[in-house]
N, C-alpha and C positions, 0 to 999 in steps of 0.2 A: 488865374492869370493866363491872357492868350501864349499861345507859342509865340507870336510875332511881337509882345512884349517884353517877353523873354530874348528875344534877339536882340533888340532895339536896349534894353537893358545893357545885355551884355557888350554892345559897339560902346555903349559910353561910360564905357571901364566901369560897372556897378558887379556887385556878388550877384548870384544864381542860382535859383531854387535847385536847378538843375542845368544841365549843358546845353544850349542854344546850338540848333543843326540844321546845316544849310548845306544840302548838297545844289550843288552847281551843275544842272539839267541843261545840256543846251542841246544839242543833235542826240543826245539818249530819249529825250522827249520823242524822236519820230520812231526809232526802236519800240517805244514803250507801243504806238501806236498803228507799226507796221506801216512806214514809211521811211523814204529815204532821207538823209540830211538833206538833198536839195529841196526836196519838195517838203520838209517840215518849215524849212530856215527862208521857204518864199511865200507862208501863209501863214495868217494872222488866225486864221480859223483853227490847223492844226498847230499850231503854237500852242493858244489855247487849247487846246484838248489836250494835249501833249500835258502839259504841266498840269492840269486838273486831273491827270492820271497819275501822274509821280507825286501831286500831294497825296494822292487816295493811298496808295502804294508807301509810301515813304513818310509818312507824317511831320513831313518839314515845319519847322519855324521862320523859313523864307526862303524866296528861289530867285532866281535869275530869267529876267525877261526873255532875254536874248542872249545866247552867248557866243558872238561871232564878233571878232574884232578887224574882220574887212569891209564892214557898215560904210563907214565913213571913209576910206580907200574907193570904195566903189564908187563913193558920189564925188567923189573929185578924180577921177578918171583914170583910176587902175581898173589893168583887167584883171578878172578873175577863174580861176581852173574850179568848175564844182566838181563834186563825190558822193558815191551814195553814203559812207559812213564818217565821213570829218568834214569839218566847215570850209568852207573855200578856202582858196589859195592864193594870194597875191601873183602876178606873173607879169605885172610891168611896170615901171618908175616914171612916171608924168617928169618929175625933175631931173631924169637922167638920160630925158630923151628929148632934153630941147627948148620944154616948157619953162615957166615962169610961173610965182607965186600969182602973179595979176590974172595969167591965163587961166587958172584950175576954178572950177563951178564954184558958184554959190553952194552953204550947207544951212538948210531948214527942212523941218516934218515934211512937207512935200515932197524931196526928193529921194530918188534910190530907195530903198526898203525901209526909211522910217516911217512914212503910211502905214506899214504893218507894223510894225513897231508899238507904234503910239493904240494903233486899233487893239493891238491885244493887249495892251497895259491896260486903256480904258476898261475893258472888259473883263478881265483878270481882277484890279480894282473892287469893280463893284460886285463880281463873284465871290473870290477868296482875303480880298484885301482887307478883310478888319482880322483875321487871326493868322496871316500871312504878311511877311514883309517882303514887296516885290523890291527887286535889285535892277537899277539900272548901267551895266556895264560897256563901257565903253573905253576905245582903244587910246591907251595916253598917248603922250604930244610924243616922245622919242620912238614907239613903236611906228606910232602914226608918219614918222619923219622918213622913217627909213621906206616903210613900203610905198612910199613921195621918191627917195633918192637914190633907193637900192643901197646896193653892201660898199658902197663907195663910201658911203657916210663915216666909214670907221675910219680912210684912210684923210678925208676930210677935215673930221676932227683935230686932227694935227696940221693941218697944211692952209686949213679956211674955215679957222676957227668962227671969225664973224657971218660968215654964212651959210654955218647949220644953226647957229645959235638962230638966226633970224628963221629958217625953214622951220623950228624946234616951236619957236614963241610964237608963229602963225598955227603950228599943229596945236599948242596950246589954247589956243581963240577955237579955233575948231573943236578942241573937248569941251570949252564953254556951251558952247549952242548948242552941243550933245547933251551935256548937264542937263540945260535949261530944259530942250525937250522933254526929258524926262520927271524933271522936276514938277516941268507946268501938267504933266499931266499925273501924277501921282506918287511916282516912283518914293519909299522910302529911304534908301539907300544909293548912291551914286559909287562904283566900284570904279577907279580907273587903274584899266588891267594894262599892265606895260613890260611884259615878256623879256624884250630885248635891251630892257636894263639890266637885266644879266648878267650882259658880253661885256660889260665894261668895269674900269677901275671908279673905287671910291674916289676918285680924284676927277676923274670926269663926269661921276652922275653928281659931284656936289656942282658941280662947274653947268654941267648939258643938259641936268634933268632938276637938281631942286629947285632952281629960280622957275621953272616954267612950271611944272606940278604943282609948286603954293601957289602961285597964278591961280591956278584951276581950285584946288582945293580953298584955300580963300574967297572963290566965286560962290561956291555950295554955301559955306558957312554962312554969307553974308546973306545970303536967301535961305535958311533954315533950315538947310540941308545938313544932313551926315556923310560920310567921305570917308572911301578906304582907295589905300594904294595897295594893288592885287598885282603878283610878279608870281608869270609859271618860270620857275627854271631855277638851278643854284646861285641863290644868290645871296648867299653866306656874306662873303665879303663885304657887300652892299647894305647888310640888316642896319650896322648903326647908322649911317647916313640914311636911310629909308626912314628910321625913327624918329629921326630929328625934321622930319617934313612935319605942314600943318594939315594930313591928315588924323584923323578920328582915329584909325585902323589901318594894322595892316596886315594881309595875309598873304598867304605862302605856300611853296609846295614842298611834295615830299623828303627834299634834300633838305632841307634845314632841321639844326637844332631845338625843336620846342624849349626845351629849357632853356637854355642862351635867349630866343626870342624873348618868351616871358621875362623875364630881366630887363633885358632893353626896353621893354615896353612899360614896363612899369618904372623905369627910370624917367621914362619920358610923359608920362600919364597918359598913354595908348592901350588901346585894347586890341587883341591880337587874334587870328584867325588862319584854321588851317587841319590837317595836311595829311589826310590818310593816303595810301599808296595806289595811283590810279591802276596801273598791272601788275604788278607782283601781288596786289593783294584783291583790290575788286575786280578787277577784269577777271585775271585770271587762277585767283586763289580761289577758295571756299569759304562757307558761311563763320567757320572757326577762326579762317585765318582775319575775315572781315573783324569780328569780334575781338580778338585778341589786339589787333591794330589799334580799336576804336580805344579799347580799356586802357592801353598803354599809352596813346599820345591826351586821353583824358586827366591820367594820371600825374601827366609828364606838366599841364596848363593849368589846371588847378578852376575853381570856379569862380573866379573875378575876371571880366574884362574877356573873357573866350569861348569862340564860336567852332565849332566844330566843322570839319567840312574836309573834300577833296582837297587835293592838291593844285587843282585845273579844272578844264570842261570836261567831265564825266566822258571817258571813250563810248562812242555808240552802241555799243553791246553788253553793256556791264550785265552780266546776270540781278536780275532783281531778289532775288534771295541773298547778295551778299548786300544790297543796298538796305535791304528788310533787316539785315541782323544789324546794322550801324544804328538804325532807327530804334529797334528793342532794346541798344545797350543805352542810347539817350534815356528812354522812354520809362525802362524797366527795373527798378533795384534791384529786381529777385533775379531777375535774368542773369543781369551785371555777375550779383554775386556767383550765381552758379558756372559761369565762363570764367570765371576766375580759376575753376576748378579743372579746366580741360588743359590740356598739354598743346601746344605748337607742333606741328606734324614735321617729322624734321626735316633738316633742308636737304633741296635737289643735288645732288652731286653734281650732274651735267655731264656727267661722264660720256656720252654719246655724242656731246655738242666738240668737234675739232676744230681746231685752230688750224689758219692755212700756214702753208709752208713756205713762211718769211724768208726762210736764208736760199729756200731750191725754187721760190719765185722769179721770172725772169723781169720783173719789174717791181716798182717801188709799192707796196700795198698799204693804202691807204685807207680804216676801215675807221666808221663814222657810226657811233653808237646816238641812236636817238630814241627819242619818245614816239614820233614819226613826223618826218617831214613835209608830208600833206598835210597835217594840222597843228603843230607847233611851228610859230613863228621864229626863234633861235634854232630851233631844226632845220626849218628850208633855209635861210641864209647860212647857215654852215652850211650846208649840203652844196647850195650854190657856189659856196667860197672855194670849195674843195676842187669842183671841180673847171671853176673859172683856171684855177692855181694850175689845173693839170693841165688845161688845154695851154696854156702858158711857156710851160716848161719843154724841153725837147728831153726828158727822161720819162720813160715809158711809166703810166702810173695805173695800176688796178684802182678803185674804188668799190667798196661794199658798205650798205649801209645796214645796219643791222635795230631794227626797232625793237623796243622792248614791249612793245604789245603782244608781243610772240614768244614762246619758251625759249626756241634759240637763239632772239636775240639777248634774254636775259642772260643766259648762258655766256653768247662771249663778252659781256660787260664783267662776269662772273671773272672768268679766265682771262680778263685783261686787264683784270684789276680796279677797272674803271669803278670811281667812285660819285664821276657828277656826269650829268646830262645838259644839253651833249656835250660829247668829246669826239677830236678825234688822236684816234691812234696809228702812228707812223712803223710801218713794220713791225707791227704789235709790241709797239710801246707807247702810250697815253703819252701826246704830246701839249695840247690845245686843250683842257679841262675846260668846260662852261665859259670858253670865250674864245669871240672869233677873230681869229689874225686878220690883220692889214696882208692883200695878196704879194707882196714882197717878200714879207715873211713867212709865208707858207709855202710861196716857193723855193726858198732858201733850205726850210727845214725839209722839203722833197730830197733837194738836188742833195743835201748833205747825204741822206740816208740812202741813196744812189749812190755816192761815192765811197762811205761807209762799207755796205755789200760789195762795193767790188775792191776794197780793198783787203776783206775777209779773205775772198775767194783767191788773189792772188797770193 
């Protein structure tokens, strides 16, 4: 049986021989081939090379075309900040500058970077496509809305309900023709990856995001497609309403329960997908820690209905030896068993990593733990929220952001206790867990923690 059978198995909730593994290559693909993300993420040529390297390497059961979820932002007229190591970066709101739904382009294969898109599907296809399942991932209707409306959208929500809901079900029509594209030229899989569901209450994604996502996902099925809803960020609270969508699949990132997922997925007849540690363990752990990851959250899914994989788009630099030992524990029983037998190397103190000095700071410090917000989409909209709120306020406010792509920032997530991504923390106490405030209320929680300090002091 191919690997790509194997996957396609396991998305339609069946048992498995073995564990179905998909790591998610998007900008690690130009790493693999010594280039930067921009120049991987603007050619169809190095795409293709890229991912026929990371099969050679990685022995996947399927990958991901493309993993940039500014595609379709860029064709209807966001600008965009590139980088050598993460995928662009949204940096303007068409509908917060004026525009209108009537004004924003047309979306078909010809426009903006789906020409390379489609050219490396085709190709990909008839290379690797009978023992590979290529994934067409694309940006859902609520992420899609926001980098349309910017971080207003949250405040929005409350104030003009009918007209995000309207921006929401146009971004919806928009991941249709993304579908389609992909569909019409090959793709097995249709992934809509929607980030900044996240930020919000189950009360608003059954309200903002289910009726527009079965939209989409209803469109797949009716054309023979498979469907998964792909969410980087904690979104715990979100799992049962996620489950109760019509897609196939859903996966997830390192924050979540695997056990609790499996449950809900099999209450709901879904197949579930997910979620080894992008840096604490592959970036920048070791080949053990890769290994022990993989054994533990294999353990945790069980073999019905689950696909093995990242939490997100693979950071640009992963060492390929921890991505090589995830693959040997798919791939290997003997392996498996004998990593059962090594010990976890124990954990970092961090003892070197300091915490600033909250109470003898002369302003309010406000420190923002992220994944990074050059290439997580709830990263930069926090990031942006944070600092909208300070320039807002007339109390003096530090801002630090601390990525955990880095020891030190794991470090002060460590010491701050923080337990979701992102957060921010208001004079080093976790205020804002995996959701972003309405700018009212995050200047309120500034000014409080302003008056708080200086009523210590006095």
């Amino acid at each position: 049986m191919t690997g790509k059978q194997i996957l396609l198995d396991a998305i339609k909730g069946k048992e498995t021989e073995r564990t179905a593994w998909l790591p998610f290559v998007g900008c690690h693909g130009g790493f693999l081939i010594e280039k930067t993300a921009t120049e991987y993420l603007k050619s169809a040529d190095l795409i293709i090379e890229g991912l026929k390297k990371a099969k050679s390497l990685y022995n996947p059961d399927g990958l991901p075309v493309m993993f940039d979820l500014q595609i379709e932002a860029e064709i209807l007229g966001c600008s965009l900040h590139w980088a050598d190591e993460v995928p662009p970066a949204v940096t303007s709101h068409p509908l917060a500058q004026g525009k209108k739904i009537a004004d924003l382009p047309e979306l078909d294969e010809t426009k903006g970077r789906f020409p390379i898109v489609v050219e490396a599907l085709k190709t990909l296809k008839k290379d690797i496509g009978d023992d590979t399942a290529l994934y067409g991932l694309i940006c859902g209707p609520f992420t899609l809305a926001l980098h349309l409306l910017g971080n207003d959208i949250f405040l929005d929500m409350y104030d003009e309900e009918d007209e995000v809901c309207a921006v929401i079900d146009y971004c919806a029509d928009i991941c249709i023709k993304s579908a389609d594209i992909y569909l019409d030229h090959g793709a097995d899989v249709i992934a809509v990856v929607d980030p900044m569901t996240s930020q919000i209450s189950p009360d608003h994604f059954a309200q903002f995001v289910t009726p527009f996502m079965n939209k989409v996902y209803d469109h797949i099925r009716a054309r023979g497609g498979i469907s998964s809803i792909f969410v980087c960020g904690d979104v715990t609270r979100n799992l049962e309403v996620m489950t109760q969508t019509t897609a196939d699949n859903i996966s997830v990132d390192e924050q979540i329960d695997m056990t609790h997922l499996r449950q809900l997925c099999e209450a709901q007849g879904k197949s579930f997908g997910g979620n080894i540690k992008l840096t604490a363990v592959l970036l920048l752990g070791d080949e053990s820690d890769a290994k022990m990851e993989t054994l533990d959250i294999m353990e945790k899914s069980g073999s019905k209905g689950f696909i093995l994989a990242p939490g997100c788009d693979l950071p640009y630099a992963v060492p390929v030896k921890n991505l090589q030992a995830v693959s040997e524990m798919v791939h290997d029983e003997y392996a498996r068993e004998a990593a059962k037998s090594l010990q976890a190397k124990d954990a970092d103190s961090f003892d070197d990593v300091e915490l600033p000095d909250y109470h003898g700071a002369r302003a309010v410090v406000v420190d923002v733990i992220t994944l990074d917000s050059t290439s997580c989409a709830p990263c930069q909209y926090m990031m942006e929220a944070v600092q909208k709120a300070a320039d807002k306020t007339m109390v003096k406010v530090w801002i630090n952001e601390h990525k955990i792509k880095v020891r030190e920032g794991i470090g002060m997530m460590v010491k701050l206790g923080v337990k979701n991504l992102p957060t921010i923390c208001i004079n080093g106490e976790p205020t804002f867990a995996s959701i972003i405030p309405d700018q009212t209320t995050l200047v309120k929680a500034i000014e409080q923690a302003a008056m708080a300090k200086m009523s210590v002091r006095a």
